[in-house]
OpenMM code with the backbone's topology and positions (N, CA, C; nanometers):
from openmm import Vec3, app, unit

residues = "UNK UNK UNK UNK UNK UNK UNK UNK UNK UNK UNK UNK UNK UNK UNK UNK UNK UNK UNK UNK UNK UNK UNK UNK UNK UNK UNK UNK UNK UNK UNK UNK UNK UNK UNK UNK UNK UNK UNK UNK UNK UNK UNK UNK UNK UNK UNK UNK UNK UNK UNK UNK UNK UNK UNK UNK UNK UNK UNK UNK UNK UNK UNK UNK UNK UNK UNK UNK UNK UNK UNK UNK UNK UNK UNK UNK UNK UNK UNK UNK UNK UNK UNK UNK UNK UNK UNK UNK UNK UNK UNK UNK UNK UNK UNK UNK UNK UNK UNK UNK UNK UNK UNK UNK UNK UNK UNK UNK UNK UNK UNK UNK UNK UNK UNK UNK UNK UNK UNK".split()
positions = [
    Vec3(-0.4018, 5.4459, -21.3555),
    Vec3(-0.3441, 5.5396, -21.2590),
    Vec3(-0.4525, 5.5965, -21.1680),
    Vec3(-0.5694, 5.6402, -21.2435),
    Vec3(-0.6756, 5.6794, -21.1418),
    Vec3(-0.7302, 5.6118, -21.0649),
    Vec3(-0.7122, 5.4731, -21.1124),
    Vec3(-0.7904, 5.3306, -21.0233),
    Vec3(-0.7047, 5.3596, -20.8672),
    Vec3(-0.5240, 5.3598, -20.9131),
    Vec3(-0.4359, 5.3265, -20.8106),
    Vec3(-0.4766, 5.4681, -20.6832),
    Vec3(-0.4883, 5.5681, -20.7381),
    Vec3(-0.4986, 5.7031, -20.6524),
    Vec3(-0.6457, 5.6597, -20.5929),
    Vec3(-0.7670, 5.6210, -20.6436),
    Vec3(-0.8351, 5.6094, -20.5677),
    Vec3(-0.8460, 5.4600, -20.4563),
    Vec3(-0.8181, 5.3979, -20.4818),
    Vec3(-0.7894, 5.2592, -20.3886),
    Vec3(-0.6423, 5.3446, -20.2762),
    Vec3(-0.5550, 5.4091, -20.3164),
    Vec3(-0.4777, 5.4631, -20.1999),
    Vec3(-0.5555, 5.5261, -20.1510),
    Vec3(-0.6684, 5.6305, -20.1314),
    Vec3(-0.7111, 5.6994, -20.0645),
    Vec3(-0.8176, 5.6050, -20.0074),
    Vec3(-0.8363, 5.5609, -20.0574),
    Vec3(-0.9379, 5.4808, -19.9751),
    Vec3(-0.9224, 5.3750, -19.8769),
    Vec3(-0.7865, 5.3552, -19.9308),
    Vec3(-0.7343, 5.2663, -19.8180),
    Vec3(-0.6641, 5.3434, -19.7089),
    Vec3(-0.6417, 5.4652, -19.7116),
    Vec3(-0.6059, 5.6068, -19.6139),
    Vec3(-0.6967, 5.6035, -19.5297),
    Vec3(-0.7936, 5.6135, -19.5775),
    Vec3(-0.9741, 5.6281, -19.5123),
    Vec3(-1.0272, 5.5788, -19.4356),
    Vec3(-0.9863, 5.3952, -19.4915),
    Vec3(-1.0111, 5.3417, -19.4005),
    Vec3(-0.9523, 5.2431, -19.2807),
    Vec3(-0.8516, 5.2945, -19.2803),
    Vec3(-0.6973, 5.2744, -19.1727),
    Vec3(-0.7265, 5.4155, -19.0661),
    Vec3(-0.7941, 5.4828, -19.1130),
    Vec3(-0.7786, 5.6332, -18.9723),
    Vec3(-0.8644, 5.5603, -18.8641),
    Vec3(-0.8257, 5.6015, -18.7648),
    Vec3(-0.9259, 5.5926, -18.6434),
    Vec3(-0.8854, 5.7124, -18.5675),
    Vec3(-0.9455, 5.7278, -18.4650),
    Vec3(-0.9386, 5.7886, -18.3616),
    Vec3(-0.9229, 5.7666, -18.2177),
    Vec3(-0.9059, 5.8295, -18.1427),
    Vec3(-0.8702, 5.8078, -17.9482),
    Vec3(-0.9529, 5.9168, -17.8843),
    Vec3(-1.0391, 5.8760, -17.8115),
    Vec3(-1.1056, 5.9946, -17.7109),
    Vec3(-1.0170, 5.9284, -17.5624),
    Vec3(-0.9616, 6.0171, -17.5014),
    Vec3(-0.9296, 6.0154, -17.3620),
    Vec3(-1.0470, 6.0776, -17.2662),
    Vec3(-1.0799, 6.0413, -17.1511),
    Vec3(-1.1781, 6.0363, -17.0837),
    Vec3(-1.1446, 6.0609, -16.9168),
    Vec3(-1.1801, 6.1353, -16.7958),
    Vec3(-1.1380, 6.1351, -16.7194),
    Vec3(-1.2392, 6.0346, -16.6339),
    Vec3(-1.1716, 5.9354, -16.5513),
    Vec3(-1.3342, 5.8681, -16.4841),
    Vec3(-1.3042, 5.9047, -16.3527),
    Vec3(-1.1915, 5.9576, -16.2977),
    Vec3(-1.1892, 6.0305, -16.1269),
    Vec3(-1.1105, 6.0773, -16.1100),
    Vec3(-1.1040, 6.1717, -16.0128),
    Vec3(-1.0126, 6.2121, -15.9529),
    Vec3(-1.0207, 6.1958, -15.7825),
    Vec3(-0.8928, 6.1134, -15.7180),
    Vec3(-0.9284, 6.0353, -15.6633),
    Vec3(-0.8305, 6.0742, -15.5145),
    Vec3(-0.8152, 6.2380, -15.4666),
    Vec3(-0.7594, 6.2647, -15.3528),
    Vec3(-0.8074, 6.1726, -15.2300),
    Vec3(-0.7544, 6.1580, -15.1439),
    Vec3(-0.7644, 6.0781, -15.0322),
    Vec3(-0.7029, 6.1850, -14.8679),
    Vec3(-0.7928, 6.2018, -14.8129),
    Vec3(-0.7613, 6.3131, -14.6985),
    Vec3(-0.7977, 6.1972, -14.6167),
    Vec3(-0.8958, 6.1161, -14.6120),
    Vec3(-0.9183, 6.0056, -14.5472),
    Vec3(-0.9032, 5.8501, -14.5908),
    Vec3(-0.8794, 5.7382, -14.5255),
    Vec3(-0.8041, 5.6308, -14.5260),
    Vec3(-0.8356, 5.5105, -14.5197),
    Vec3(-0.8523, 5.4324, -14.5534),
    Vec3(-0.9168, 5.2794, -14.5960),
    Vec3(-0.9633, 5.2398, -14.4289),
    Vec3(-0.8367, 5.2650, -14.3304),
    Vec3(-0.8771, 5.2406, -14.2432),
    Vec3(-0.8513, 5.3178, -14.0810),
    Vec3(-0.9447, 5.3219, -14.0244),
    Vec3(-0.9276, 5.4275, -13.9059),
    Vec3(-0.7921, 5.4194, -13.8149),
    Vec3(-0.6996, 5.5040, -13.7547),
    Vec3(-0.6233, 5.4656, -13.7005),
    Vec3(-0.5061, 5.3648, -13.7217),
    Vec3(-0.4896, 5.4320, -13.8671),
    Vec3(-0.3450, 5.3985, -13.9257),
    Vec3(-0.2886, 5.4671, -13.9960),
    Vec3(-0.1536, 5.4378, -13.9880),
    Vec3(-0.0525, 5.5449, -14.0888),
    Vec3(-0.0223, 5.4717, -14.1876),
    Vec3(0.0023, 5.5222, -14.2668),
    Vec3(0.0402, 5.5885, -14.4351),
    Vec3(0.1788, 5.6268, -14.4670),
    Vec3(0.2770, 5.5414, -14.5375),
    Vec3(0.3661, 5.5829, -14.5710),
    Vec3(0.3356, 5.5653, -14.7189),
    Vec3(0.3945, 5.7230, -14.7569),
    Vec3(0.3936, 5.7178, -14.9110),
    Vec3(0.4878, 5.6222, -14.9663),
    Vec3(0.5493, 5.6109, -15.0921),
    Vec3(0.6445, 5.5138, -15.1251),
    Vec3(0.7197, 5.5806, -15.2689),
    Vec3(0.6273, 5.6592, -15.2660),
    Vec3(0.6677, 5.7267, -15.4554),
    Vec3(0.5345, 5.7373, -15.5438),
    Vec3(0.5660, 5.8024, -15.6447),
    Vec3(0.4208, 5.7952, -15.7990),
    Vec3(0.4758, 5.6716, -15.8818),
    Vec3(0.3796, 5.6431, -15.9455),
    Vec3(0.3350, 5.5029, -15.9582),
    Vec3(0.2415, 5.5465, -16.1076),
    Vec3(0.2853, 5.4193, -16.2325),
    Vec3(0.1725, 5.4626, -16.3366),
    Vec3(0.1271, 5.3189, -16.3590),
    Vec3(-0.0021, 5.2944, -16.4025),
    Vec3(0.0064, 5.1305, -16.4450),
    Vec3(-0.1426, 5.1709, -16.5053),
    Vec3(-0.1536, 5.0663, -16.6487),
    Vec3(-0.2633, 5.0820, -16.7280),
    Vec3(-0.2750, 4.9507, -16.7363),
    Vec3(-0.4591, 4.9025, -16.7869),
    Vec3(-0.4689, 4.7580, -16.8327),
    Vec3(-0.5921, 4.7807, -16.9658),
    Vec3(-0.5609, 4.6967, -17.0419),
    Vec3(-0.6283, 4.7157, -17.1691),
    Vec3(-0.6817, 4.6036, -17.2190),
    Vec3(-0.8285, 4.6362, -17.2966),
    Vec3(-0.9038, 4.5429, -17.3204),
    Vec3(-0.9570, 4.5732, -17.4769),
    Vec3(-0.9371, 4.4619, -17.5751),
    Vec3(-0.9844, 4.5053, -17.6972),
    Vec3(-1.0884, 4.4328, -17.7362),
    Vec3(-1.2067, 4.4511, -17.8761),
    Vec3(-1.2646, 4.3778, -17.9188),
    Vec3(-1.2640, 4.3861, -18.0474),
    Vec3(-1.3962, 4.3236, -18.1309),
    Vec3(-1.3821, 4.2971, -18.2572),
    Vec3(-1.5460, 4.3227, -18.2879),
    Vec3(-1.5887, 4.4079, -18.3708),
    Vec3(-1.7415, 4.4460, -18.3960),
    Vec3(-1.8302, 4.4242, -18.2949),
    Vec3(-1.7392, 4.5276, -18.1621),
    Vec3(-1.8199, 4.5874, -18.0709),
    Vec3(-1.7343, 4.6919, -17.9831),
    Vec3(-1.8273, 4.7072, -17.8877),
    Vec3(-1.7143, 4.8316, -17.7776),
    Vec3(-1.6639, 4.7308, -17.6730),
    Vec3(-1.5471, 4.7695, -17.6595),
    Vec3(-1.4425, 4.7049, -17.5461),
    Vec3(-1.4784, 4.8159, -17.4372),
    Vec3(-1.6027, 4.7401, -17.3628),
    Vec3(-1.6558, 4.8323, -17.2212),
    Vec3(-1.5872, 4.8314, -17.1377),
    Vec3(-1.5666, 4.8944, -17.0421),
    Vec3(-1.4583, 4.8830, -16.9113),
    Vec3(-1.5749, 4.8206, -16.8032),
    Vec3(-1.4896, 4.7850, -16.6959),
    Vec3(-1.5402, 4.6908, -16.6121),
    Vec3(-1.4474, 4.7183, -16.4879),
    Vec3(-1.4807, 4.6819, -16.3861),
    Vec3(-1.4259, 4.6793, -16.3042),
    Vec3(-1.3261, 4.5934, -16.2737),
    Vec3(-1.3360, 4.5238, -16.3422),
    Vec3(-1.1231, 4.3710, -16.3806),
    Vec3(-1.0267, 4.4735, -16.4361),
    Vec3(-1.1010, 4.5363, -16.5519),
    Vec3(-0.9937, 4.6503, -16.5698),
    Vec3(-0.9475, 4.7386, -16.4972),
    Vec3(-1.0235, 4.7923, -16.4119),
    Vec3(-0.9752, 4.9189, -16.3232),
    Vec3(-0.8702, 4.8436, -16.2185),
    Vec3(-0.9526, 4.6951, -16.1587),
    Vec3(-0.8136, 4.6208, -16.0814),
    Vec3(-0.6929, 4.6359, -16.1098),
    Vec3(-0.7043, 4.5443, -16.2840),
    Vec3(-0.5761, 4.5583, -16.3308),
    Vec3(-0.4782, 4.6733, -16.3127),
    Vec3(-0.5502, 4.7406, -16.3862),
    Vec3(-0.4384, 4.8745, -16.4027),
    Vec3(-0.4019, 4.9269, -16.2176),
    Vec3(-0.4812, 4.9493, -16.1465),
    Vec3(-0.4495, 4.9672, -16.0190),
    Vec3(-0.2908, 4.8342, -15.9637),
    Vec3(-0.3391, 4.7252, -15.9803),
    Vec3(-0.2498, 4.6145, -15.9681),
    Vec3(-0.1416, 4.6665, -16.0533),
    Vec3(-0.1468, 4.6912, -16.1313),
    Vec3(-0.0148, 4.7099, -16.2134),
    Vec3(0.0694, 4.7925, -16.1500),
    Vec3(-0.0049, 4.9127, -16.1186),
    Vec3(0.0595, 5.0232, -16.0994),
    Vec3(0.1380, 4.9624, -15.9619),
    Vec3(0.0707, 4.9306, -15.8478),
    Vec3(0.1133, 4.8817, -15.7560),
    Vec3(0.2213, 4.7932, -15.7484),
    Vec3(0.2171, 4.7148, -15.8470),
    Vec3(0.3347, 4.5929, -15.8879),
    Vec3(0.5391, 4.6849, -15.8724),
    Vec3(0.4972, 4.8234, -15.9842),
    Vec3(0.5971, 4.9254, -15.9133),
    Vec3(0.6899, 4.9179, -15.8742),
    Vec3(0.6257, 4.9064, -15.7409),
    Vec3(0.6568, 4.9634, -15.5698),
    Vec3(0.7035, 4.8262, -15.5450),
    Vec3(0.8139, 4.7691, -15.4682),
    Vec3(0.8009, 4.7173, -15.3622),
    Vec3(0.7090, 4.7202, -15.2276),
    Vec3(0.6238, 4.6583, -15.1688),
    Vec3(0.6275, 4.6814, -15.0661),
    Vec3(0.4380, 4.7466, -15.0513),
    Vec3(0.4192, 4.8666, -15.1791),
    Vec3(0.2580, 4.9027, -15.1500),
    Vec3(0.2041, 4.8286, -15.1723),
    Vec3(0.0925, 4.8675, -15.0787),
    Vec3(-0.0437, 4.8061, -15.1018),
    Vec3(-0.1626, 4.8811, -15.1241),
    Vec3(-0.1640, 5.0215, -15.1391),
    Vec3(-0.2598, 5.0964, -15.1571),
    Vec3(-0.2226, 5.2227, -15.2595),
    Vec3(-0.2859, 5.3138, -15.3250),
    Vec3(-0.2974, 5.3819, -15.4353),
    Vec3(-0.3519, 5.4558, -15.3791),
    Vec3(-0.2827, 5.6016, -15.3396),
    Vec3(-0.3388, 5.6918, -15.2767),
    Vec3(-0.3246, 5.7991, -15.3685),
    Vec3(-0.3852, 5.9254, -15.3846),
    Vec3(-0.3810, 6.0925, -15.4263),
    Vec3(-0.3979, 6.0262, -15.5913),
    Vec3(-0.4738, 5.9782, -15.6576),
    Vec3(-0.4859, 5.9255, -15.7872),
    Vec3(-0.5732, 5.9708, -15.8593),
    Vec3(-0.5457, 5.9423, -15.9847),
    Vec3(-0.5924, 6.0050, -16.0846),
    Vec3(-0.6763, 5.8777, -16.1978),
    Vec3(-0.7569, 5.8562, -16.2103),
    Vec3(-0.7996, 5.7442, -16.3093),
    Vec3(-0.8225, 5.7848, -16.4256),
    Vec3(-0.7898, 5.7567, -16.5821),
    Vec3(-0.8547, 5.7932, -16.7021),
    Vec3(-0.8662, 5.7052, -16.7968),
    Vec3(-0.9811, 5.7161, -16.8958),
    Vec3(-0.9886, 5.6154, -17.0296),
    Vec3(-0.9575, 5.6683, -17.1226),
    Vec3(-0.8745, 5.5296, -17.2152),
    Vec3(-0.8841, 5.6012, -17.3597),
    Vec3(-0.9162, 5.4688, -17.4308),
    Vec3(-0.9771, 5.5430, -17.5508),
    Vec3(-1.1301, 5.4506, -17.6669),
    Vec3(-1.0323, 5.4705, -17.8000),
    Vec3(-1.0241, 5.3905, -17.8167),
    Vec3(-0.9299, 5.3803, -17.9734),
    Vec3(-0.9980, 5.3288, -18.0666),
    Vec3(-1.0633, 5.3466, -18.1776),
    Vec3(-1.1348, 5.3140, -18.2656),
    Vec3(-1.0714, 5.2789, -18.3740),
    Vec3(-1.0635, 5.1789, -18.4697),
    Vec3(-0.9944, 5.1414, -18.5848),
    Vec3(-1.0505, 5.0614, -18.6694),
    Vec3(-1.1603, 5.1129, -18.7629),
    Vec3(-1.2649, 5.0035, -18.8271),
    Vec3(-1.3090, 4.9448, -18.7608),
    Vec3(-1.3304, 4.8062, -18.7563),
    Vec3(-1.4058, 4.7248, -18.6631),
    Vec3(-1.3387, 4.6792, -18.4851),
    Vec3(-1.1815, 4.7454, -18.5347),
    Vec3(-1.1983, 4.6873, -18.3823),
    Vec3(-1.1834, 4.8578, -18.2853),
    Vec3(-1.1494, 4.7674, -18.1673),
    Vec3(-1.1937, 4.8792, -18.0222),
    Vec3(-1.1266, 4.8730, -17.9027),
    Vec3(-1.0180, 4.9451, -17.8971),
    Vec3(-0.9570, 4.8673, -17.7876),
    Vec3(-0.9651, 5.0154, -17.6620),
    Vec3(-0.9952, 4.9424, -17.5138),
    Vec3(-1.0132, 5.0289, -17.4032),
    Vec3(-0.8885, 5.0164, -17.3192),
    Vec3(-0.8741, 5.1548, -17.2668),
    Vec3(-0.7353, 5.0972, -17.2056),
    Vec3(-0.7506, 5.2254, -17.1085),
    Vec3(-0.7366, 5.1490, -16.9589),
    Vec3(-0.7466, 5.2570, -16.8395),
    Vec3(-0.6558, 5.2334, -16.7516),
    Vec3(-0.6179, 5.3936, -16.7350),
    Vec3(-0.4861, 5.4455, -16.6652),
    Vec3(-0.5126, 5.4504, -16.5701),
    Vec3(-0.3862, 5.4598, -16.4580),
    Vec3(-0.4424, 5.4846, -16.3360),
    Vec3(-0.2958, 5.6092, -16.3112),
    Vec3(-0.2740, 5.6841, -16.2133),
    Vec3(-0.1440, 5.7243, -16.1715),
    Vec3(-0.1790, 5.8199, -16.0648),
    Vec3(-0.0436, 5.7799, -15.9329),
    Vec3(-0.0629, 5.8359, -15.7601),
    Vec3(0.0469, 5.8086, -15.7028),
    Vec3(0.0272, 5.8084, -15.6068),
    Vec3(0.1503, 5.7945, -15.5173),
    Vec3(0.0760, 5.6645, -15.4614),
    Vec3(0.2015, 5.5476, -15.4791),
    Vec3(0.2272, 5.4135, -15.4172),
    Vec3(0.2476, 5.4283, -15.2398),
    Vec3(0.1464, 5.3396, -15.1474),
    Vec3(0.1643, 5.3931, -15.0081),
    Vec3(0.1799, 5.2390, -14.9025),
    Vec3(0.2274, 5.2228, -14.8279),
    Vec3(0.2034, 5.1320, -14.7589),
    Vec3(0.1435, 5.1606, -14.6256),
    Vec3(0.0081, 5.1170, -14.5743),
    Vec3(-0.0336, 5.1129, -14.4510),
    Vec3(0.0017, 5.0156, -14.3668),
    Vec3(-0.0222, 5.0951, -14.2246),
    Vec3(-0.0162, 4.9977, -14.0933),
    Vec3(-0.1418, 5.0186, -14.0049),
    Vec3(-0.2124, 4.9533, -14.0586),
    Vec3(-0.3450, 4.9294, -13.9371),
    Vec3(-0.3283, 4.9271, -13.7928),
    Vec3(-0.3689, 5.0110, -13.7296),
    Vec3(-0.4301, 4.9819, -13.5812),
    Vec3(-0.2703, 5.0341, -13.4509),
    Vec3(-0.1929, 5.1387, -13.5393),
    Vec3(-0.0206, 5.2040, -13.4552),
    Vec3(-0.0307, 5.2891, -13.4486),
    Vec3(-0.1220, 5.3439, -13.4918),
    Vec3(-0.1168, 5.5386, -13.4377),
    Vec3(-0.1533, 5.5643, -13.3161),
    Vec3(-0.0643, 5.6242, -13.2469),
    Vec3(-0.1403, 5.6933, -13.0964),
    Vec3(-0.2516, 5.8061, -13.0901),
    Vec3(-0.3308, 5.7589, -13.0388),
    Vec3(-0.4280, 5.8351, -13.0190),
    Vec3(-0.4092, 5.9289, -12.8867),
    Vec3(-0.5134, 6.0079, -12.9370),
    Vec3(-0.5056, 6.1413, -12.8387),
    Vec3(-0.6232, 6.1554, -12.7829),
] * unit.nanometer
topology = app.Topology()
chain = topology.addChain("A")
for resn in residues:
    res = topology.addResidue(resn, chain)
    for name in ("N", "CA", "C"):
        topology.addAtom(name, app.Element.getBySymbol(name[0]), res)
């Protein structure tokens, strides 16, 4: 019986992990990919992409941040840009493995290059 109580706890022990969430921007936009165009919003928009490993850290990269941006965008009909956004990570730890997974969430926008009247 004492064998069984200690092999359950230990197998408790080593099944826990943890999650740190992480902020990597905050990502207002007052100005615009490109000069002398408008901006239609389209709606908020969430999209994450996740990357795991196995006896190491699942680093983020910049494919990931695509992704999840792409995702989010996928959405929308119609956007093509990720405006007023928010980016964050979260690190999931579970014995040996590691999985990264980054959020993105904004308002979905579609631009038109080069139609604004100028003054």
């Amino acid at each position: 019986m004492r064998y069984k109580t200690l092999l359950l706890c230990l197998s408790a022990f080593l099944m826990t992990g943890c999650t740190q969430t992480f902020l990597v921007k905050l990502d207002p936009q007052s100005h615009f990919d490109y000069p002398n165009s408008n901006i239609y919003p389209m709606g908020h928009v969430e999209g994450k992409s996740t990357k795991s490993a196995f006896l190491s850290i699942a680093e983020p990269s910049s494919t990931l941040q695509y992704d999840a941006i792409s995702n989010a965008l996928q959405k929308q009909p119609g956007a093509d840009m990720l405006i007023n956004s928010i980016h964050m990570m979260d690190v999931t730890s579970v014995l040996f493995f590691t999985t990264t997974t980054y959020r993105v969430e904004g308002t979905a926008a579609k631009m038109k290059a080069g139609e604004q009247a100028l003054q």
